[in-house]
C-alpha positions in Angstrom: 74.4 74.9 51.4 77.8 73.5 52.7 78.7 76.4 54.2 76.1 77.7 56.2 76.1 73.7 57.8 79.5 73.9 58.4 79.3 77.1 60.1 76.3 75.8 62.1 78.0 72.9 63.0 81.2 75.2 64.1 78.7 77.2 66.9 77.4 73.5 68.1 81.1 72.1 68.8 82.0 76.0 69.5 79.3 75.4 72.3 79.8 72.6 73.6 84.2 72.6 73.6 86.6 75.0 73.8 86.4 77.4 71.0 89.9 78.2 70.9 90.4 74.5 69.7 88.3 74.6 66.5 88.6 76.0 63.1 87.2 75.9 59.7 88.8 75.0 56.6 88.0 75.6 52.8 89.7 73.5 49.7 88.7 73.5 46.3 89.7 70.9 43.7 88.3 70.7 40.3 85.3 73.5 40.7 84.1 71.0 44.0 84.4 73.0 47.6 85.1 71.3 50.8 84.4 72.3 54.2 85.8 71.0 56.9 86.0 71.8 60.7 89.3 70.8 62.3 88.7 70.5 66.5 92.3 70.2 68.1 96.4 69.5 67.5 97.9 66.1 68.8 100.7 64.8 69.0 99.5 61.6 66.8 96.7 59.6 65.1 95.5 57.2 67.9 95.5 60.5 70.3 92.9 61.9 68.0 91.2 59.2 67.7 90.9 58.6 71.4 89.2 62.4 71.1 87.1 61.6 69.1 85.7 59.0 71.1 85.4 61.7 73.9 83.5 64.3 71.9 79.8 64.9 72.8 77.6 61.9 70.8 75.6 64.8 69.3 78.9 66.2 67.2 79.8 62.2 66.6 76.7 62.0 65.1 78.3 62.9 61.5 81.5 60.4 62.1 84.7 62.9 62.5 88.2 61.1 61.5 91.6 61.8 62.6 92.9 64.1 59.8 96.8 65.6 58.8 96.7 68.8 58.2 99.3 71.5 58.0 99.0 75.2 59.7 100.4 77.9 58.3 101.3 80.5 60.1 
């Protein structure tokens, strides 16, 4: 299940990096469910991208990409 990865996943990168950094995210389009775990606010692409490069290889492993996203408060 998608889910209960994602959440695994979460407690890996919540393990190994600041936890206050990472977050979880749900969207749904046309009955299909995406998960997605968001590690991390900067100030532009290549700045996430050059985190990426940074994260542990074991969390690289399933290729994160910079995403846009917007928070609401």
């Amino acid at each position: 299940d998608q889910s209960d990865y994602a959440l695994q996943y979460l407690a890996k990168a919540d393990s190994l990096l600041k936890p206050d950094r990472a977050g979880l995210y749900i969207a749904s389009k046309d009955k299909e469910q995406r998960i997605g775990i968001i590690y991390g606010d900067f100030a532009n692409r290549r700045a996430a991208s050059q985190a990426i490069e940074q994260l542990p290889a074991e969390l690289r492993t399933n290729k994160p990409f910079p995403r846009q996203t917007l928070w609401l408060k």
